[in-house]
C-alpha positions, 0 to 999 in steps of 0.5 A: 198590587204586591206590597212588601212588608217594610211598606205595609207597616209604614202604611200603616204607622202614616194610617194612624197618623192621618186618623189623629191629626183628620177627621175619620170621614175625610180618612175614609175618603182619602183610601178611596182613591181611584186607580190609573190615570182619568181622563176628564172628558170636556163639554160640548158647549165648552168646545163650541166656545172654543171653536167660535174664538178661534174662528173669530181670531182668524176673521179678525186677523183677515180683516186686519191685513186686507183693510187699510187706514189712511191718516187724514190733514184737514186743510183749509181753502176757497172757492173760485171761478177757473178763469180767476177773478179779477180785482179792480183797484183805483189808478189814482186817489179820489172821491168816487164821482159815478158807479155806472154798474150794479151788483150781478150786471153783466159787463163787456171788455172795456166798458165804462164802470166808475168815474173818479174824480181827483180834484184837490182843493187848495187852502184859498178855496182854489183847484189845484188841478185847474191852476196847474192846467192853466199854467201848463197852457200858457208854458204850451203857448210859449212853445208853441210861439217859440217853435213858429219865432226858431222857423221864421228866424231859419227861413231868415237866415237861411234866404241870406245864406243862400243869397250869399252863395247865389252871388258867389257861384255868379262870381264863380262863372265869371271868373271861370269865363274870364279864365277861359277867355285868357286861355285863349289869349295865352295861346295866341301869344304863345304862338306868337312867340314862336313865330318871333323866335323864328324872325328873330333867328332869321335877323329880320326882328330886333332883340327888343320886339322879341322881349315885348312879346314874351313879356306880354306872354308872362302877364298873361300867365301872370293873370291865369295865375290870379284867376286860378286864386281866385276861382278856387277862393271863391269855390271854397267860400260857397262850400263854406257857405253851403256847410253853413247852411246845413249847419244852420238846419241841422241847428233849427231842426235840433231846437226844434226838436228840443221844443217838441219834446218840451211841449210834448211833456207839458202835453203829458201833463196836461193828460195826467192832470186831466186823467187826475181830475177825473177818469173812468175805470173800464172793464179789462175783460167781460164778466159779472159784476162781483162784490161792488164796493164803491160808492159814490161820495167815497174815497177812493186809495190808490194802493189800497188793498181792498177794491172797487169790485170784482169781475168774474168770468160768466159761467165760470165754474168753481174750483178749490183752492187748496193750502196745504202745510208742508208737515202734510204735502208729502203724499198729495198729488193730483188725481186724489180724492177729497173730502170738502165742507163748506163753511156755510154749510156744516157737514153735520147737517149738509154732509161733505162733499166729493173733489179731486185735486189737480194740480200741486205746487212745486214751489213752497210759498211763504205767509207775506208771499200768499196774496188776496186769500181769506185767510191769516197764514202763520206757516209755509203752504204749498198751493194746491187746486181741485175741481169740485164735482158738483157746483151746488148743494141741496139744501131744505129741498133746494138746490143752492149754487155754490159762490166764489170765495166760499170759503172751505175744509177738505180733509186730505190723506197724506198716508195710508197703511194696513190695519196690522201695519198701523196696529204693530207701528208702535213695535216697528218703531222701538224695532228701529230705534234700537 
């Protein structure tokens, strides 16, 4: 190295300002200073930990785009048999007089299952029910009495009318023979007046012979003329006669009418008040015996809300009934899986359990719209159901068969993203609020 001698001297002068204000040892080392550029050379182990970083950022990196995380709503349901369960309600208020069936029988389409009995009793100790029956027969009685009185009066008074037109046709047929008989006397004498006509051209007659035989010729027309009045006065009394008859059936058959209908209501309520009194509720279709809440001695509600007992189909199998919120039915549709715990079984202890949902509901349905579940509603659901893969559980070395109206939770995926997606969500949606 070629220093100039300006250089050296301020070297020099920096020299002896370094000696005052360091200590000589750390001057010393300082002159020590190596020459041109070092490189420092790094670690082995330094490098592996770098490497194992890298490889680790990449694994991730791949894990994160080839995973995905579906975000889950956890909704509630219950089971129940595919063919439904029929609720058996009570016709009408009474006290339950026989329970015919138990819990678990097996029942036939329209098999007796209760007697109720609606007796009422009256403030004087009476039976209303009996009183009104016996009222209503004596008003069916008086029908009856009323329907057989309006025959005999028709049958009267249609024998006077048709008497009345037998006589007349009688005197219609005489006037008819008496019309023909003058017929023929009016031809005769027609005759004769023509011959008379001729002797009296001739002059073998007087003026006055002739005037007699055309006298006797106009009485005789005189007569045809009063008969032909009365034939047709006559036929048009028996047409009278006879729409009177008619008339008169049609008005016997109208009473008559009126009568039946009147005893046909009475009849009616005779029915009801028996039904009333007591009936028996058969089984609308064969099934299982299901929740048997009556008994006997009890009272029984029309309009109750709570039955009698229930039917279920035998060897029904048991579907899920789903209710989904609507912040969480965007993404269900048939064909998805299911998470499903019992309620009487903790999943902690028994685990979940597999479904698949196949059906959704395309109506939206209100909270006083959702009838006979199990639950207390405080939002809009959509209904949605699902088959269950296995109809009983394990449970302490046991197979226990899952019940109708179990209730239930599921847990259902109402969207699924990538793991990166989800992990850049937050920047995606500042990205589109700006």
């Amino acid at each position: 190295m070629i220093v100039t001698g300006c250089n050296h001297s301020r070297i020099r002068s920096l020299t002896v300002m370094e000696t005052k204000l360091f200590r000589s040892q750390a001057v010393e080392h300082h002159k020590n200073r190596l020459h041109g550029d070092a490189i420092v050379t790094p670690r082995i182990s330094h490098s592996l930990i770098v490497l194992f970083l890298l490889v680790w950022v990449a694994v991730v990196f791949l894990w994160l785009i080839s995973n995905s995380y579906a975000r889950k709503e956890t909704v509630v349901g219950w089971l129940e048999p595919s063919a439904g369960v029929i609720r058996v309600y009570p016709e009408d208020t009474g006290t339950i007089k026989k329970v015919l069936v138990s819990e678990g029988d097996f029942v036939e389409k329209n098999q007796p299952l209760l007697i109720i009995n609606g007796d009422r009793i009256l403030t004087d100790g009476g039976n209303m029910e009996e009183n009104l029956l016996n009222e209503y027969d004596v008003q069916k009685s008086l029908v009856n009495e009323q329907l057989a009185r309006s025959n005999t009066i028709y049958k009267s008074q249609a024998k006077i009318i048709n008497e009345k037109i037998h006589a007349a046709e009688s005197e219609l047929l005489m006037l008819k023979e008496q019309m023909t008989m003058l017929s023929r006397k009016h031809a005769l004498i027609s005759n004769q007046v023509e011959r008379m006509s001729v002797l009296k051209k001739d002059g073998h007659i007087s003026g006055y012979d002739y005037e007699s035989v055309l006298s006797q010729e106009l009485a005789v027309r005189i007569d045809i003329h009063n008969l032909t009045i009365s034939k047709i006065s006559k036929e048009n009394l028996i047409e009278q006669m006879q729409s009177e008859s008619n008339f008169l059936l049609y008005e016997n058959q109208n009473r008559i009418d009126q009568l039946k209908e009147k005893l046909s209501d009475i009849t009616q309520k005779i029915a009801q008040l028996n039904g009333r009194k007591s009936y028996v509720i058969k089984s609308p279709r064969a099934g299982v015996i299901n929740n048997l809440q009556a008994i006997e001695g009890q009272k029984a509600v029309s309009g109750s809300a709570i039955p009698l007992l229930t039917l279920i189909p035998e060897e029904a199998k048991l579907i899920a009934h789903l209710l989904v919120p609507v912040r969480a039915i965007g993404f269900v549709e048939p064909g998805q899986n299911l998470e499903i715990a019992y309620d009487a079984f903790p999943y902690q202890r028994f685990g979940l359990y597999r479904g698949v949902i196949d059906s959704v509901s395309s109506t939206l349905m209100l909270p006083n719209e959702v009838l006979n579940v199990p639950y207390g509603l405080s939002e809009p659901v959509y209904k949605v159901t699902a088959h269950i893969q296995k109809q009983d559980i394990s449970a302490y070395g046991k197979s226990l068969s899952l019940k109708s109206g179990m209730t239930l939770n599921a847990k259902i995926s109402t969207g699924e993203r990538s793991l990166i997606h989800w992990l850049f969500d937050p920047i995606y949606s500042l990205k589109g609020k700006m």
